[in-house]
N, C-alpha and C positions, 0 to 999 in steps of 0.2 A: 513503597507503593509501586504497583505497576506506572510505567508511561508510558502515552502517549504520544509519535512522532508523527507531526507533519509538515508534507516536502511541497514541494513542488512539481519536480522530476522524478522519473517510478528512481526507486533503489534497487531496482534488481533488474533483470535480463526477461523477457516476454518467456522464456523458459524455467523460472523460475530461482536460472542460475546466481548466485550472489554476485556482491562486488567490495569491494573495498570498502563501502560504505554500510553495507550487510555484517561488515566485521564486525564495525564499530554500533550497530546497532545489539547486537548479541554480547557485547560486553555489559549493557543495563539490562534491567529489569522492562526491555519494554518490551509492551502487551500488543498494540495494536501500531501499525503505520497505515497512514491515509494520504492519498499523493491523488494527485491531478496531471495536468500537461497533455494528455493522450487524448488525443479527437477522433475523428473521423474510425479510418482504415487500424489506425490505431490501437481504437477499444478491443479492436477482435484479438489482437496479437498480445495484451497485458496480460500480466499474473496477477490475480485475485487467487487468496484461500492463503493454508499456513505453510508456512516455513520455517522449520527449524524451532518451531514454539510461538513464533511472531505471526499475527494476522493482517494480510497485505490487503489493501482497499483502495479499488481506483474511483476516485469522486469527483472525476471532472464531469461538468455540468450536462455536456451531451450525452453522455455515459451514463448517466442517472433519469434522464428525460426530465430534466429542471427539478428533478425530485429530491427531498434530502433521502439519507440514509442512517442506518441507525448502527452502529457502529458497535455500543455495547452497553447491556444495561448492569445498574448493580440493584 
C-alpha cells in the first residue's frame, strides 16, 4: 500500500533540495508527505508539489487560512 508521512518539520530544503531524511522517505512506498511548522514569512519560501514520485504538502494552519486540505482521494 502506498503511505502516508506526517512530520512536523518540512523534510526537505524551500528548494526542493532532499535531505537525509528524503532518503529514507524513498526507500517505502510512500505516496504523500504532509508537514506543518512553516508560518508566516515562511509559507512563501516551502516546497509544495512532487518530488522524485513523493507529493510534498505544507498544512500548517496559517498556510491553509484555517482551512482543511484534501490531500488525496481514492
Amino acid at each position: 500500500k502506498d503511505i502516508t508521512v506526517m512530520l512536523h518539520f518540512p523534510p526537505l530544503f524551500a528548494d526542493g533540495v532532499g535531505t537525509a531524511f528524503t532518503e529514507i522517505l524513498k526507500a517505502y512506498p510512500v505516496r504523500s508527505v504532509v508537514y506543518g511548522h512553516l508560518h508566516g514569512a515562511g509559507i512563501k519560501i516551502a516546497f509544495e508539489g512532487e518530488r522524485e514520485g513523493i507529493d510534498y504538502h505544507l498544512v500548517s494552519c496559517d498556510a491553509l487560512a484555517f482551512c482543511p486540505k484534501l490531500i488525496f482521494e481514492e
